[in-house]
C-alpha atoms as a printed R data frame, in Angstrom:
    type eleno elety resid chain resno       x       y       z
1   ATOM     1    CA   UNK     A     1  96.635 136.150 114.958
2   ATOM     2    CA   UNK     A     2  98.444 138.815 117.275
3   ATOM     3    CA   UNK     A     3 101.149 137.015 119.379
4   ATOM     4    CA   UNK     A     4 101.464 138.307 122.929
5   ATOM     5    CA   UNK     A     5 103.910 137.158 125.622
6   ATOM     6    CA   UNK     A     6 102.307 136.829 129.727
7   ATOM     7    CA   UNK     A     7 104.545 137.181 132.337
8   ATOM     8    CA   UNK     A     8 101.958 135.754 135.547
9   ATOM     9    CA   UNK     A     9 103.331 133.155 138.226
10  ATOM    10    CA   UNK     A    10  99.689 132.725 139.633
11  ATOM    11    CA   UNK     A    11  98.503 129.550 138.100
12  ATOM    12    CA   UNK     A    12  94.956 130.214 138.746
13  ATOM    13    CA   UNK     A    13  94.970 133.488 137.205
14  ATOM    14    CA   UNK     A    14  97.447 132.289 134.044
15  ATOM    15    CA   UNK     A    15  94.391 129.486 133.431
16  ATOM    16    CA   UNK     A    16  91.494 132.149 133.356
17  ATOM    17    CA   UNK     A    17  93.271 134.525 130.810
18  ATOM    18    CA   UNK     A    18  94.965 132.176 128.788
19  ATOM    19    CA   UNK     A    19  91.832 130.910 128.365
20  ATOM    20    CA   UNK     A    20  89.641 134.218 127.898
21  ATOM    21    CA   UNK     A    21  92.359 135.972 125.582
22  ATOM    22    CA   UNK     A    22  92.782 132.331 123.401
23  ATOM    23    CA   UNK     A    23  89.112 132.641 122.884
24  ATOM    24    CA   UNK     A    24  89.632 136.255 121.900
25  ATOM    25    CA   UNK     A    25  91.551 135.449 119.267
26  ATOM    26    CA   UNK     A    26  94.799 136.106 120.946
27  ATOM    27    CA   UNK     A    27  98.054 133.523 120.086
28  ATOM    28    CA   UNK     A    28  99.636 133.108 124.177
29  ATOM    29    CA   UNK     A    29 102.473 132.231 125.636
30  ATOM    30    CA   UNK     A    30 103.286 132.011 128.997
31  ATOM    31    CA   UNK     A    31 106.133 132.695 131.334
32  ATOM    32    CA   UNK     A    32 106.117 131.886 135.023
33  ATOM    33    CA   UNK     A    33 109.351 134.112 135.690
34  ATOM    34    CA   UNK     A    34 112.170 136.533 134.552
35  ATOM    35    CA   UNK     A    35 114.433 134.204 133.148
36  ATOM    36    CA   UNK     A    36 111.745 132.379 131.364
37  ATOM    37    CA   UNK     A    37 110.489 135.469 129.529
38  ATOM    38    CA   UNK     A    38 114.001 136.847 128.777
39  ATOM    39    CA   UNK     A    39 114.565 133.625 127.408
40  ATOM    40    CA   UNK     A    40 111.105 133.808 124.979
41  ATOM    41    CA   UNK     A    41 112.216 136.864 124.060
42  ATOM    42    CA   UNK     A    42 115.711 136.066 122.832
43  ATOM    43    CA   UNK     A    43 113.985 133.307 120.764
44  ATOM    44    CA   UNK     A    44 110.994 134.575 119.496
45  ATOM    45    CA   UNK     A    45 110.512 138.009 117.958
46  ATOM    46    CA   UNK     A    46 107.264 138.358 116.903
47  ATOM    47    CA   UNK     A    47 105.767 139.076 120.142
48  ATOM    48    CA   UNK     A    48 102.877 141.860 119.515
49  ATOM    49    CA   UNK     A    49 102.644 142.989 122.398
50  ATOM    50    CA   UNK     A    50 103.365 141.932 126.605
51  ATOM    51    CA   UNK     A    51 101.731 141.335 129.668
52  ATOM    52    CA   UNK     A    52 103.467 141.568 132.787
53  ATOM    53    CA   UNK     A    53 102.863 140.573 135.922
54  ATOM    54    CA   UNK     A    54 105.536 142.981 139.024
55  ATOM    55    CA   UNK     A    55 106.058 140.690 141.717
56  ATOM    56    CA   UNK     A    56 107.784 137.366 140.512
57  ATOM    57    CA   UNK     A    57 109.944 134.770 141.451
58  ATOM    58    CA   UNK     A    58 113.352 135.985 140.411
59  ATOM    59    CA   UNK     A    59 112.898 139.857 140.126
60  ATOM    60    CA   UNK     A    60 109.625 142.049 139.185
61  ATOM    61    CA   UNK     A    61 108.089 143.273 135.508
62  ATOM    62    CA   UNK     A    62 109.470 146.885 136.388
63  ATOM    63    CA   UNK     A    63 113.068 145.658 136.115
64  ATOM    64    CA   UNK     A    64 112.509 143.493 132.903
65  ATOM    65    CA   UNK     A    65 110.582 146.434 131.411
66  ATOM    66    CA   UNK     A    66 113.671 148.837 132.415
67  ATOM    67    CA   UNK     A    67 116.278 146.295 130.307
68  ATOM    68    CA   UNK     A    68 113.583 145.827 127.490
69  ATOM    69    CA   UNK     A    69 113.367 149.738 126.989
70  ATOM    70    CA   UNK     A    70 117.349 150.275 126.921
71  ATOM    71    CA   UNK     A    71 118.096 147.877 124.847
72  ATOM    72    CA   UNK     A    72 115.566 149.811 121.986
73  ATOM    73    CA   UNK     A    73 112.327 147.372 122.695
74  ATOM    74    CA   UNK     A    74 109.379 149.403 121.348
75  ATOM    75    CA   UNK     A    75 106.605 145.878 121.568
76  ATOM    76    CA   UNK     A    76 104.071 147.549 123.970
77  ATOM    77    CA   UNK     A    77 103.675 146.614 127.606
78  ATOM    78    CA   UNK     A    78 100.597 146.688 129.770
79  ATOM    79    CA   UNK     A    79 101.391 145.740 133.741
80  ATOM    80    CA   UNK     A    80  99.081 143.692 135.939
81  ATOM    81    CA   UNK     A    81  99.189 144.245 139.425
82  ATOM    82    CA   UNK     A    82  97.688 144.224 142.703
83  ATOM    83    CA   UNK     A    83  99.381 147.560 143.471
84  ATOM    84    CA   UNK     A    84  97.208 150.617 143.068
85  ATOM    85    CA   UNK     A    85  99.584 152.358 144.336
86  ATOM    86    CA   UNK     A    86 100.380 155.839 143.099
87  ATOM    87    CA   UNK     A    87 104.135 155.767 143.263
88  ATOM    88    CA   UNK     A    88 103.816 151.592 142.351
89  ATOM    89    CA   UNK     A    89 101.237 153.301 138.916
90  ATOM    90    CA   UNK     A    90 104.221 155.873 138.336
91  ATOM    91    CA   UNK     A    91 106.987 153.250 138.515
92  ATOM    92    CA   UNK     A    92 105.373 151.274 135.822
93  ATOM    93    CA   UNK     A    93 104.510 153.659 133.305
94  ATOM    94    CA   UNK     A    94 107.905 155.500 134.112
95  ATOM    95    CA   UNK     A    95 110.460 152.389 133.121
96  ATOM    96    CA   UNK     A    96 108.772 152.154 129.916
97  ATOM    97    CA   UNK     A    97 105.148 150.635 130.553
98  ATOM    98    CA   UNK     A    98 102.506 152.070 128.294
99  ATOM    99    CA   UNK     A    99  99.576 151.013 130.476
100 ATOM   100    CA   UNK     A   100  98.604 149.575 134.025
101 ATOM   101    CA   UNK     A   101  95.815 147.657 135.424
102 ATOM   102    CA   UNK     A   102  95.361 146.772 138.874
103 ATOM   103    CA   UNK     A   103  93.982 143.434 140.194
104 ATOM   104    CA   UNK     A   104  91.005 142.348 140.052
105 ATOM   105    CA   UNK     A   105  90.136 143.340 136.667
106 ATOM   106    CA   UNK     A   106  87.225 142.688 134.175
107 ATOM   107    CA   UNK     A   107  88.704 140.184 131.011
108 ATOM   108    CA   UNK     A   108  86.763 142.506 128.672
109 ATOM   109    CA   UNK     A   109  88.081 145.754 129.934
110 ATOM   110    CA   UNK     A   110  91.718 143.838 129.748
111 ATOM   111    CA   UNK     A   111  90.800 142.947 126.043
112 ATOM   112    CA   UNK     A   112  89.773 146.338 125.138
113 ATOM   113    CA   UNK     A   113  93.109 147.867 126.468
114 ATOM   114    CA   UNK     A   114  94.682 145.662 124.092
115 ATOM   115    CA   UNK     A   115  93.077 145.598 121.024
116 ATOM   116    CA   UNK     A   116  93.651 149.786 121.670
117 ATOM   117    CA   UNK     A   117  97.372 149.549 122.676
118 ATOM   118    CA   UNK     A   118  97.796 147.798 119.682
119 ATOM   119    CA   UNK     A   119  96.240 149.817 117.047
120 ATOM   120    CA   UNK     A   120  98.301 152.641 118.252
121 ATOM   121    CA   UNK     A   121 101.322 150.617 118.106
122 ATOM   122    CA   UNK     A   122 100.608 149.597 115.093
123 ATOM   123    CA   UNK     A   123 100.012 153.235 113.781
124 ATOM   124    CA   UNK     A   124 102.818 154.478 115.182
125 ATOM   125    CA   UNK     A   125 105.491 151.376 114.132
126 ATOM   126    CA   UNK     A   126 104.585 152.706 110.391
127 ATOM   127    CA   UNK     A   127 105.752 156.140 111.431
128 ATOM   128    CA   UNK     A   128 108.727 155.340 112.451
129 ATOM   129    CA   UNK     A   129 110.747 153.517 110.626
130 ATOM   130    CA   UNK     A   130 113.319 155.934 110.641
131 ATOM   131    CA   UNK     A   131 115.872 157.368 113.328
132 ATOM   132    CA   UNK     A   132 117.404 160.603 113.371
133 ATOM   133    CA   UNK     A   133 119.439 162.836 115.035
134 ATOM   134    CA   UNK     A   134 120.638 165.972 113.527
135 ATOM   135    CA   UNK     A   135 122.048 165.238 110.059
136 ATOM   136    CA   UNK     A   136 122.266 161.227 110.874
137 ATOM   137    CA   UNK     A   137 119.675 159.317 109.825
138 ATOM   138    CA   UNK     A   138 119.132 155.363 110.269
139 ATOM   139    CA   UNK     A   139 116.445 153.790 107.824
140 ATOM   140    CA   UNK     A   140 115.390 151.154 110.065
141 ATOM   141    CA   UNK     A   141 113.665 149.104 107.573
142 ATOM   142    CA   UNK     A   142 116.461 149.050 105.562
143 ATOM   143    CA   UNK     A   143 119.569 149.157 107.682
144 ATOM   144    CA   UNK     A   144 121.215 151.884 106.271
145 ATOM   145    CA   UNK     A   145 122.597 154.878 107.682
146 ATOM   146    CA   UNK     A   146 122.910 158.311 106.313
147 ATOM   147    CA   UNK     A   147 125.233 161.379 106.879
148 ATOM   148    CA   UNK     A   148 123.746 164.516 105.608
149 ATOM   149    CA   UNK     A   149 122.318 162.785 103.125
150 ATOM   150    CA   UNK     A   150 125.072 160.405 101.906
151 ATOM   151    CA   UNK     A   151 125.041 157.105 102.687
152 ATOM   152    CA   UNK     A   152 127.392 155.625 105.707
153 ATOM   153    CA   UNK     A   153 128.745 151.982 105.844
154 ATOM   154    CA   UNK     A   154 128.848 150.464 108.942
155 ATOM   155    CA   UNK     A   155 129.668 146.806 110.324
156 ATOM   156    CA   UNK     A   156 126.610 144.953 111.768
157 ATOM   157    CA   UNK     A   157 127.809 145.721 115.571
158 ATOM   158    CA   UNK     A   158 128.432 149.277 114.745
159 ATOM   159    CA   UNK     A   159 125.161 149.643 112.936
160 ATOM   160    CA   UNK     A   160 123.169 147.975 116.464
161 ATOM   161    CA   UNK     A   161 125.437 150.339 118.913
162 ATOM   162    CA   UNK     A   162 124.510 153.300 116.404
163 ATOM   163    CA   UNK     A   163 120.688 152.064 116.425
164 ATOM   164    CA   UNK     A   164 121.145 151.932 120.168
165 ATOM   165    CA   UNK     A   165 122.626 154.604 121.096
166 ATOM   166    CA   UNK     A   166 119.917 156.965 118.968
167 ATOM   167    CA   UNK     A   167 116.803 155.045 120.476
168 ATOM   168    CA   UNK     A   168 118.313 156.279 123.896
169 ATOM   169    CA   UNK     A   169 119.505 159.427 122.679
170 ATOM   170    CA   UNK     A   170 120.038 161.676 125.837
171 ATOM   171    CA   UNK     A   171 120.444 159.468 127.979
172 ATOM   172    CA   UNK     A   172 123.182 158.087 129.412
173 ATOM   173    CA   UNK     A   173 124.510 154.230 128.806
174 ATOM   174    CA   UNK     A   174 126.669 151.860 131.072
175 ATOM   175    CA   UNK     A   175 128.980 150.020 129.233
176 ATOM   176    CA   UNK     A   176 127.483 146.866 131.095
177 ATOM   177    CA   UNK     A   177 124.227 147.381 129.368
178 ATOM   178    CA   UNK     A   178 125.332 148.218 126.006
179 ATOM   179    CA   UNK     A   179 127.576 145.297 126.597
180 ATOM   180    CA   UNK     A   180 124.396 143.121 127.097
181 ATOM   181    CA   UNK     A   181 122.831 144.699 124.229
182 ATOM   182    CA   UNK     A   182 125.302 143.735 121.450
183 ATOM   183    CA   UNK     A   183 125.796 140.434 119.841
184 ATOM   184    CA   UNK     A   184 128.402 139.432 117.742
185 ATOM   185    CA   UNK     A   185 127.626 137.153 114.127
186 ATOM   186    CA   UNK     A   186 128.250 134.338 116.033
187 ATOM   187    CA   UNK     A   187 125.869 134.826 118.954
188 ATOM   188    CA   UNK     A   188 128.767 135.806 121.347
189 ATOM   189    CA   UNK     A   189 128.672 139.188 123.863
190 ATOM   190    CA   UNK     A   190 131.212 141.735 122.518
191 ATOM   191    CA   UNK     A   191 133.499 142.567 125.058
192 ATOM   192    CA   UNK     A   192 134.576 145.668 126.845
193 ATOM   193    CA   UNK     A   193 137.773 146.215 124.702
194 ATOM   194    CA   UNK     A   194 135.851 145.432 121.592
195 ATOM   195    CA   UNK     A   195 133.044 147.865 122.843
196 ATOM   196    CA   UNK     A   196 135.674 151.185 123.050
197 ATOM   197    CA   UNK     A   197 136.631 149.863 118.645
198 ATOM   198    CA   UNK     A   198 133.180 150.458 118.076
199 ATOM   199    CA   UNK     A   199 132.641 153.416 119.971
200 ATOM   200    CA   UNK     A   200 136.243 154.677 118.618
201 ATOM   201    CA   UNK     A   201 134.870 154.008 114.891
202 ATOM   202    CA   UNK     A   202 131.778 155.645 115.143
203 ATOM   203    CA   UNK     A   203 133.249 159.012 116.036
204 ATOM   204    CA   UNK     A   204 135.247 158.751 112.884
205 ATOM   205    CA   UNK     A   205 132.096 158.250 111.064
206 ATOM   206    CA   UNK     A   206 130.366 160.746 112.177
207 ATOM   207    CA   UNK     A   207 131.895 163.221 114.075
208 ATOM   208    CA   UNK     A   208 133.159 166.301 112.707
209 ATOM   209    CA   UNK     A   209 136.340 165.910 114.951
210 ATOM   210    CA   UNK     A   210 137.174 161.997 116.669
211 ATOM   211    CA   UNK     A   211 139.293 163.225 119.329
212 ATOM   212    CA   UNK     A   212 136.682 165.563 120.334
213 ATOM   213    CA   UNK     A   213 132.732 163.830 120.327
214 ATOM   214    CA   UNK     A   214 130.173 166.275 120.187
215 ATOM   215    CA   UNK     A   215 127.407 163.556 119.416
216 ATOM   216    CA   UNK     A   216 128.766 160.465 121.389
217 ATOM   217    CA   UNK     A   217 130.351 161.789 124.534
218 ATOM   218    CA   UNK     A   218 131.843 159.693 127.043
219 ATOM   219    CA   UNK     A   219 130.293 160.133 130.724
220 ATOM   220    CA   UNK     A   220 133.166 159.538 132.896
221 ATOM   221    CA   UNK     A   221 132.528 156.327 135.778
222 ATOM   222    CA   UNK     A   222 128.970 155.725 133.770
223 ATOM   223    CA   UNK     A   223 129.726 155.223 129.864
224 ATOM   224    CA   UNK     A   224 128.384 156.841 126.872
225 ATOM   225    CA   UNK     A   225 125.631 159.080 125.700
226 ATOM   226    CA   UNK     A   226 124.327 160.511 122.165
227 ATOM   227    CA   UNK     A   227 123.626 164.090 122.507
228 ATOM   228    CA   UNK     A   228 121.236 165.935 119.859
């Protein structure tokens, strides 16, 4: 049974599609706002796929689904809204959304979008199971990490940061979200002098010269970004 996550604070709404997806043999459960979501995500990860409501409580769906995609989250997201809005449509699919349905909708058209979401998720999670950049490439399914061809050890955090850093490849990183992103052994946040070690051993890893990145480059007043 596919597990999805739905992120609704409209009670009447969160009864009629809990009930209609349940019944199409869909496993739900149900947030009522940001923190409650972020906090089924930390503690369950098999999640198939999320529904997300914008306007919430404590924030909106767009911000969530803005964290979710830096931090490497590739589960599928479809936004329910009342906003048919153009720029509101462009928002969503621009943070990392991969499709959009306004309010009111029809349950079986909802169901449809889903079943067909996730058969190309599906498809394309068994394509890529591998990361690369150049002559670095991450085995995902296997955790390992290769240098033109020869494998590369790396400690947990630096293997996540590496992972991390590829998945956003081009674009720039804060330190205060890559700080959010990485987790010790212990479940504790790596801190900011911690961070510049890991940063620091990766260049010796893989660059050609440390002192001078030409894959992860510092962006001055911003933080760090892996170039192809």
């Amino acid at each position: 049974m596919q597990r999805l996550l739905l992120l609704e604070d409209d009670i009447s709404l969160i009864d009629g599609l809990t009930y209609s997806l349940e019944k199409n043999g869909f496993d739900i459960e149900v947030a009522g706002t940001i923190k409650e979501a972020e906090k089924a995500l930390a503690e369950h990860t098999g999640f198939d796929l999320l529904l997300f409501d914008v306007t919430l409580p404590d924030g909106n769906g767009f911000t969530l689904c803005e964290r979710l995609w830096e931090s490497g989250n590739q589960i599928p997201i479809i936004f329910l809204t009342a906003s048919d809005e153009e720029t509101s449509v462009i928002r969503g699919l621009d943070c990392g959304g991969d499709d959009y349905i306004t309010k009111p909708f029809k349950l079986g058209e909802l169901c449809s979008r889903i079943r067909a979401l996730l058969r190309r998720s599906h498809h394309k999670g068994n394509e890529e199971h591998i990361l690369q950049s150049g002559n670095v490439l991450i085995n995902l399914a296997e955790s390992r990490v290769f240098l033109s061809g020869e494998p590369v050890d790396f400690t947990g955090a630096e293997y996540r940061l590496l992972c991390l850093l590829l998945k956003n490849r081009g674009k720039v990183l804060t330190r205060g979200v890559i700080l959010d992103r990485l987790w010790d052994g212990a479940g504790n946040f790596v801190d900011d002098n911690t961070l510049s070690v890991y940063v620091r051993r990766l260049r010796e890893k893989l660059e050609k010269n440390p002192s001078k990145p030409e894959r992860l480059v510092t962006v001055r007043g911003f933080g760090y970004q892996w170039k192809e």
